[in-house]
FIDRENSE-354538 format. One record per residue (C-alpha): residue in one letter; residue number from 1; chain; x, z negated, y. Coordinates in nm, 4 decimals. Layout:
N
+-----+-----+-------+----------+----------+----------+
| res |   n | chain |        x |        z |        y |
+-----+-----+-------+----------+----------+----------+
|   A | NUM |     A |        X |        Z |        Y |
...
+-----+-----+-------+----------+----------+----------+
END
This chain:
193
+-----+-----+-------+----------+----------+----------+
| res |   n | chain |        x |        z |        y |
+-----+-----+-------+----------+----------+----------+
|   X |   1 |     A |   0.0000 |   0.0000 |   0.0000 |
|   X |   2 |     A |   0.2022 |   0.1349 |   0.3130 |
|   X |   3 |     A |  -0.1549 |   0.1117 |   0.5759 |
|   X |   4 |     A |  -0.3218 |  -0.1960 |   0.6955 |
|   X |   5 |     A |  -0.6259 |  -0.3030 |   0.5653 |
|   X |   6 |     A |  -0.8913 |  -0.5686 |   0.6613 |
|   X |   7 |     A |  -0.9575 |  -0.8476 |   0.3719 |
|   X |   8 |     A |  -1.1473 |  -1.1858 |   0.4354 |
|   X |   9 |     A |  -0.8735 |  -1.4628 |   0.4668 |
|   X |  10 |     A |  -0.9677 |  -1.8271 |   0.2970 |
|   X |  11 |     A |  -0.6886 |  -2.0358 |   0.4680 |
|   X |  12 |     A |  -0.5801 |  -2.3817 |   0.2966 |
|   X |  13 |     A |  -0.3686 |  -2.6171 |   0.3055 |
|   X |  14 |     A |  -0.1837 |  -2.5277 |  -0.0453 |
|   X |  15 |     A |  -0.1036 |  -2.2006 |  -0.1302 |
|   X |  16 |     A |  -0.1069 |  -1.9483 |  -0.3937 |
|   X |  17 |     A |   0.2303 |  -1.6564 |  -0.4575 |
|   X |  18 |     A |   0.1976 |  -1.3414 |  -0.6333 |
|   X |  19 |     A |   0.1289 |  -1.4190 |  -1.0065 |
|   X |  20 |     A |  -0.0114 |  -1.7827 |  -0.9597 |
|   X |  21 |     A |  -0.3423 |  -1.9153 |  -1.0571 |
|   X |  22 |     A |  -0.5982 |  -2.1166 |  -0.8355 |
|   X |  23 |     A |  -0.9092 |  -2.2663 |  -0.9450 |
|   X |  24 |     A |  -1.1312 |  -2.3235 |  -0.6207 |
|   X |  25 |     A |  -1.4634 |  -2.4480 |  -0.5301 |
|   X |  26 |     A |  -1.6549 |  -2.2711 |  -0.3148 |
|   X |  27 |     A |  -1.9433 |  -2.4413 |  -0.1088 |
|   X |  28 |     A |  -1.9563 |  -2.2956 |   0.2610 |
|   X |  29 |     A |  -2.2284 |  -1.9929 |   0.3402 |
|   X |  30 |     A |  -1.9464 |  -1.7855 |   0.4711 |
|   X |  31 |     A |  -1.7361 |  -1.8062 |   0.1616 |
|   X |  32 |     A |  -2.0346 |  -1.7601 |  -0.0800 |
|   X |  33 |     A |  -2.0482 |  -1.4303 |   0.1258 |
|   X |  34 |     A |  -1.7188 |  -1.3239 |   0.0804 |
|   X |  35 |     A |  -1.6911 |  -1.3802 |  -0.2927 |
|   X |  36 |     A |  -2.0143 |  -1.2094 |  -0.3481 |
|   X |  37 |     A |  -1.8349 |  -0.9180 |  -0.1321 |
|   X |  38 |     A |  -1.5576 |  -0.9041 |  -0.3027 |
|   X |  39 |     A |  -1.6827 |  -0.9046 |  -0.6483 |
|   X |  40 |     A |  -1.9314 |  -0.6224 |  -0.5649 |
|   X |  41 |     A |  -1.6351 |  -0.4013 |  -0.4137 |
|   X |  42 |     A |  -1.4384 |  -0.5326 |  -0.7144 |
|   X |  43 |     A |  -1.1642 |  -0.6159 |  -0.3762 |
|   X |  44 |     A |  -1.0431 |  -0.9185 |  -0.3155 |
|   X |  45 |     A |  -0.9068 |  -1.1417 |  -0.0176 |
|   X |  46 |     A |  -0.6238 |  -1.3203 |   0.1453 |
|   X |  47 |     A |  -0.5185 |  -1.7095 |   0.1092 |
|   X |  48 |     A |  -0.3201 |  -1.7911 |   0.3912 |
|   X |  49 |     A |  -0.1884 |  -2.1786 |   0.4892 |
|   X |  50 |     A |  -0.3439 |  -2.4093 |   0.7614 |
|   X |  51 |     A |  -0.0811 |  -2.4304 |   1.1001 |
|   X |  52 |     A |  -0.1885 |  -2.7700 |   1.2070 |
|   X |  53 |     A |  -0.0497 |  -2.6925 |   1.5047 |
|   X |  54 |     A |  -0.2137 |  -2.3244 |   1.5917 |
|   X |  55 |     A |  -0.5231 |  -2.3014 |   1.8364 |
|   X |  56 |     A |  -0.8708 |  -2.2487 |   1.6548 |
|   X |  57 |     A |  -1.0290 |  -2.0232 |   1.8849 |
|   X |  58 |     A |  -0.7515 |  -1.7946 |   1.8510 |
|   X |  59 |     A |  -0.7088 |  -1.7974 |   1.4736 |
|   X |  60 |     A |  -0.3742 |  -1.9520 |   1.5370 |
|   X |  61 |     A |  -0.4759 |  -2.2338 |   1.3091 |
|   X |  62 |     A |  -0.3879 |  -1.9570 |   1.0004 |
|   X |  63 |     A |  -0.0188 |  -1.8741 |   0.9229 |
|   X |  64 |     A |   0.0421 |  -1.4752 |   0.9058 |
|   X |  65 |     A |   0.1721 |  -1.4705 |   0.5819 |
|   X |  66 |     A |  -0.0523 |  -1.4590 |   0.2714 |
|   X |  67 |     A |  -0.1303 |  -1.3657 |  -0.0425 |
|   X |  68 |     A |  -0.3822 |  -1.1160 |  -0.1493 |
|   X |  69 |     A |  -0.5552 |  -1.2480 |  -0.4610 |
|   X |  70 |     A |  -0.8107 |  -1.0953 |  -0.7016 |
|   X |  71 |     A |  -1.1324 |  -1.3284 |  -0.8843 |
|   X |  72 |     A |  -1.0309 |  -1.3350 |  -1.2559 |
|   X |  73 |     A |  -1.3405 |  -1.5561 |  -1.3079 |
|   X |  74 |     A |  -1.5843 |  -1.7257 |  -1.1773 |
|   X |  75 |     A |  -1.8740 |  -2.0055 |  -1.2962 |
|   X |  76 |     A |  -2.1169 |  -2.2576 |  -1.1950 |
|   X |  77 |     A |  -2.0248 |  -2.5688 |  -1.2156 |
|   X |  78 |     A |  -2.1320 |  -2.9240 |  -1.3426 |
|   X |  79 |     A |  -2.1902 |  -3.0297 |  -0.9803 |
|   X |  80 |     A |  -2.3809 |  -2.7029 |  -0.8820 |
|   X |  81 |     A |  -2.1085 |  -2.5500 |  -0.6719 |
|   X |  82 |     A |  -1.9546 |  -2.2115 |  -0.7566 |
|   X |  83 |     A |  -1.6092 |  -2.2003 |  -0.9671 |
|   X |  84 |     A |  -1.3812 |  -1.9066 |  -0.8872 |
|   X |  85 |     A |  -1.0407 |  -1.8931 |  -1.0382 |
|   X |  86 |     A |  -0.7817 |  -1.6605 |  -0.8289 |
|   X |  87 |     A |  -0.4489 |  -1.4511 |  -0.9287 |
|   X |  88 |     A |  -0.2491 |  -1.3851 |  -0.6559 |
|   X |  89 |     A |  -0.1368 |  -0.9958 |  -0.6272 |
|   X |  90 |     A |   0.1281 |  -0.9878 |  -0.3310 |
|   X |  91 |     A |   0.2166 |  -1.1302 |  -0.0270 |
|   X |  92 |     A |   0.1246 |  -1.0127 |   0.2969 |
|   X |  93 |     A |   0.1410 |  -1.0265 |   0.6691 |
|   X |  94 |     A |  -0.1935 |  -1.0767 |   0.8648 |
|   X |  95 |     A |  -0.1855 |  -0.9306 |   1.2133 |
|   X |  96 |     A |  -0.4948 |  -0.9677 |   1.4297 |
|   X |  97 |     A |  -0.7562 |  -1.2087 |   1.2851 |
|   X |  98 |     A |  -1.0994 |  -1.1952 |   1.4397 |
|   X |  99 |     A |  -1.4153 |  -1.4385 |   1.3876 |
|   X | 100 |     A |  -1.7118 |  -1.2971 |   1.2291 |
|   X | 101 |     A |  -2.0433 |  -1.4055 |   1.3089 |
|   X | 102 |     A |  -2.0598 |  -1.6638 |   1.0366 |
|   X | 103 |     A |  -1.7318 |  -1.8215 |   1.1052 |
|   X | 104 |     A |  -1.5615 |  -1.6235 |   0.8371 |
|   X | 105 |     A |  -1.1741 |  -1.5227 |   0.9537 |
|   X | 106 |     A |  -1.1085 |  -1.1299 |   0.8564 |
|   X | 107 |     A |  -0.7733 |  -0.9912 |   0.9078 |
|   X | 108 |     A |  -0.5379 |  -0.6292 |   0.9419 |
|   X | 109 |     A |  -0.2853 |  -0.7319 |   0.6688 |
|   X | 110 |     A |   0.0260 |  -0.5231 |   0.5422 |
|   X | 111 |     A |   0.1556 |  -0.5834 |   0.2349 |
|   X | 112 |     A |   0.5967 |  -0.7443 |   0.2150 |
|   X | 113 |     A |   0.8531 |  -0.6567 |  -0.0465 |
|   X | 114 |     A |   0.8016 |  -0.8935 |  -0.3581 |
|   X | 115 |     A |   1.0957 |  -1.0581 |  -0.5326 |
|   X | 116 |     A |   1.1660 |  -0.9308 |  -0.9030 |
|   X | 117 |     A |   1.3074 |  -1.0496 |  -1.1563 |
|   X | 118 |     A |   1.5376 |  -0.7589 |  -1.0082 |
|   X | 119 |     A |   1.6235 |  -0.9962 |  -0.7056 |
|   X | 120 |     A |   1.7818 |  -1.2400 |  -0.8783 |
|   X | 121 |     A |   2.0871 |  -1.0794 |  -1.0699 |
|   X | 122 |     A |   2.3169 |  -1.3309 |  -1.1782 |
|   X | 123 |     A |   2.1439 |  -1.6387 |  -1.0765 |
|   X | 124 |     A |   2.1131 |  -1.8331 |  -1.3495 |
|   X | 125 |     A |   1.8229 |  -2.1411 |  -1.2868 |
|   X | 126 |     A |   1.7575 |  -2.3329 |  -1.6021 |
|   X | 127 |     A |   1.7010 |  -2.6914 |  -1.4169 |
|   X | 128 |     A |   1.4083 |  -2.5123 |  -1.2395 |
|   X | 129 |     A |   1.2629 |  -2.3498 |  -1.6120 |
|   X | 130 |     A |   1.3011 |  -2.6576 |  -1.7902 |
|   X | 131 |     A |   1.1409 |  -2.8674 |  -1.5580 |
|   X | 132 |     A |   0.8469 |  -2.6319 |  -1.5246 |
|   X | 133 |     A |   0.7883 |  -2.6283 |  -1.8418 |
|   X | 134 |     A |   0.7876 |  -3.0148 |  -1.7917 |
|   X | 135 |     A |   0.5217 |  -3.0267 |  -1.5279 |
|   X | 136 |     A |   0.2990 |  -2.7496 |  -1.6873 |
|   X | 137 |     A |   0.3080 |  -2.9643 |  -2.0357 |
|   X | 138 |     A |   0.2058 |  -3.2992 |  -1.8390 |
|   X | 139 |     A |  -0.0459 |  -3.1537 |  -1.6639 |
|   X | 140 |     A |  -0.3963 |  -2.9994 |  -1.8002 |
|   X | 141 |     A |  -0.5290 |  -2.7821 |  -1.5021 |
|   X | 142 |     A |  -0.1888 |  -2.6065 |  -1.5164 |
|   X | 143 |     A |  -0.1753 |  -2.5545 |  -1.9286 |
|   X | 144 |     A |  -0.5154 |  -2.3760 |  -1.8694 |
|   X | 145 |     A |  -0.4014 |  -2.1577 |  -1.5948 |
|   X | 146 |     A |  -0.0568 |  -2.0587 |  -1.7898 |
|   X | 147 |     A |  -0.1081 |  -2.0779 |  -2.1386 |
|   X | 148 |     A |   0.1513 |  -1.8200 |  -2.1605 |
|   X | 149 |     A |   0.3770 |  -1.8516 |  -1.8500 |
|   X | 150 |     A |   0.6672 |  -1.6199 |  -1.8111 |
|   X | 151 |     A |   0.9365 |  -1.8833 |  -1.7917 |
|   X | 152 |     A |   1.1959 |  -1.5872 |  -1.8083 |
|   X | 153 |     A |   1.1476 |  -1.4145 |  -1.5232 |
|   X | 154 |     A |   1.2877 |  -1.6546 |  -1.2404 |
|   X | 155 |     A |   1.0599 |  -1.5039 |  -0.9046 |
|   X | 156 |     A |   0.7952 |  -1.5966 |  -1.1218 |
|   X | 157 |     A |   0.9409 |  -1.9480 |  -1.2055 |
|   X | 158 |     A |   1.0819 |  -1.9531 |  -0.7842 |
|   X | 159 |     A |   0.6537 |  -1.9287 |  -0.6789 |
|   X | 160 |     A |   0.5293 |  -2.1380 |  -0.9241 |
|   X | 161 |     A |   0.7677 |  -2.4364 |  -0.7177 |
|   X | 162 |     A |   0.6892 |  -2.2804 |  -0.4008 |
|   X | 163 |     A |   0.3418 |  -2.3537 |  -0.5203 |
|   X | 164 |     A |   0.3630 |  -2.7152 |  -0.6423 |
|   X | 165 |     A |   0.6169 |  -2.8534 |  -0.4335 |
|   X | 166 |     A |   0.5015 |  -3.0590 |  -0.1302 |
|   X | 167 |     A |   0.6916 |  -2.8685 |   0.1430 |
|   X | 168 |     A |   0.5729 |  -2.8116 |   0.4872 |
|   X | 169 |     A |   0.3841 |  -2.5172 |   0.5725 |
|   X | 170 |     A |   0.5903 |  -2.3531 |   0.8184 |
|   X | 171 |     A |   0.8635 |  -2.4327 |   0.5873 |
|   X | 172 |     A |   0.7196 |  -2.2144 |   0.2755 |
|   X | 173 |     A |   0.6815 |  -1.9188 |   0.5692 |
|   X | 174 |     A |   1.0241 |  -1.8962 |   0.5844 |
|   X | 175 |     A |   1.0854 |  -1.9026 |   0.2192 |
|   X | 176 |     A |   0.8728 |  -1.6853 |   0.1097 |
|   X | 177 |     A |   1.0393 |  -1.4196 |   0.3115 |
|   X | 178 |     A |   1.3380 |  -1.5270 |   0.2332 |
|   X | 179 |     A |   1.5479 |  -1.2097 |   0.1924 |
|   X | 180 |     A |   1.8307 |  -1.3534 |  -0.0393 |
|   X | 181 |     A |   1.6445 |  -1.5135 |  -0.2789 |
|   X | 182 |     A |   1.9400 |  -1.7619 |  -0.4298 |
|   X | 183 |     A |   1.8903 |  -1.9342 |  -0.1069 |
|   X | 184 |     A |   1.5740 |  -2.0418 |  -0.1872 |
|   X | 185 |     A |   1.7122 |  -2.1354 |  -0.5808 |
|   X | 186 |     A |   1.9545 |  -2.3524 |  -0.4349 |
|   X | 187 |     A |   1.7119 |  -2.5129 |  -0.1955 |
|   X | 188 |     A |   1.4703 |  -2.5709 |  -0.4626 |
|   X | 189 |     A |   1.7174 |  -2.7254 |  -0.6887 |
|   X | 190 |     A |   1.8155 |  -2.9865 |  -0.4220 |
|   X | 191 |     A |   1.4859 |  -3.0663 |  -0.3949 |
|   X | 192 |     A |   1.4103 |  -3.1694 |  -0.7571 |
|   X | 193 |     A |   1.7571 |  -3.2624 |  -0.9235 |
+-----+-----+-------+----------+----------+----------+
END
């Protein structure tokens, strides 16, 4: 995808990479909306991160980069609320982001280059594979996302901490377009050794 395109954008405060999985509930009118949209255009739409700091009126309370995701599955759950599970695709950049009349946030996004497991030649990370496995195995939600996670292919493995690790927002911006991609190895190491 070399054009921009307009996709609804769900902001949060975690946030999904290319390849992860993301159970959410979805309550609010304008989100119903957009996952009924989405589904019918079999499209999907952009997670971006809260910027506690950005202005509200002018949508600088998202961060521009996102992640596209798709709806692998949906249901209704024991509470009554909708159940979506989401699968990121790739990250993006979100340029202007208007209001629509229902308060849902729609933005022009263009897709960045993705790490590969290309990126990473001769960076070796076991600490970071062994202690995903870890994690994964002591927690359920996470077994049931990645019942068969590729632990060999180290972007993957690089997200999946992105993902779980508690690091300021503004902080995962600038990893996540990271262009030498052992920087981010090392900084995740120091992080969990």
């Amino acid at each position: 995808m070399s054009d921009s395109v307009q996709i609804p954008l769900f902001p949060l405060s975690a946030h999904i990479f290319p390849g992860g999985k993301m159970a959410l509930r979805i309550f609010e009118a304008r989100y119903l909306r957009m996952v009924k949209e989405t589904l019918k255009a079999q499209t999907g739409f952009g997670i971006c991160m809260f910027n506690a700091h950005g202005d509200k009126e002018r949508n600088q309370h998202i961060y521009p980069i996102g992640t596209y995701v798709k709806i692998i599955d949906f249901d209704m759950l024991d509470d009554g609320l909708l159940g979506i599970t989401v699968e990121g695709q790739y990250l993006f950049t979100a340029g202007e982001i208007q209001t629509q009349q229902d308060g849902l946030r729609v933005g022009e996004i263009e897709e960045l280059p993705l790490w590969s497991s290309d990126t990473f030649p001769g960076i070796d990370a076991p600490l970071l594979q062994e202690r995903l496995v870890q994690i994964i195995a002591s927690y359920p939600e996470l077994q049931s996302l990645y019942t068969d996670p590729p632990l060999k292919d180290l972007s993957w493995v690089v997200f999946r901490w992105l993902e779980l690790l508690p690091i300021k927002a503004a902080d995962k911006q600038q990893l996540m377009t990271q262009q030498n991609p052992k920087v981010v190895v090392e900084f995740l190491e120091s992080l969990i050794r």
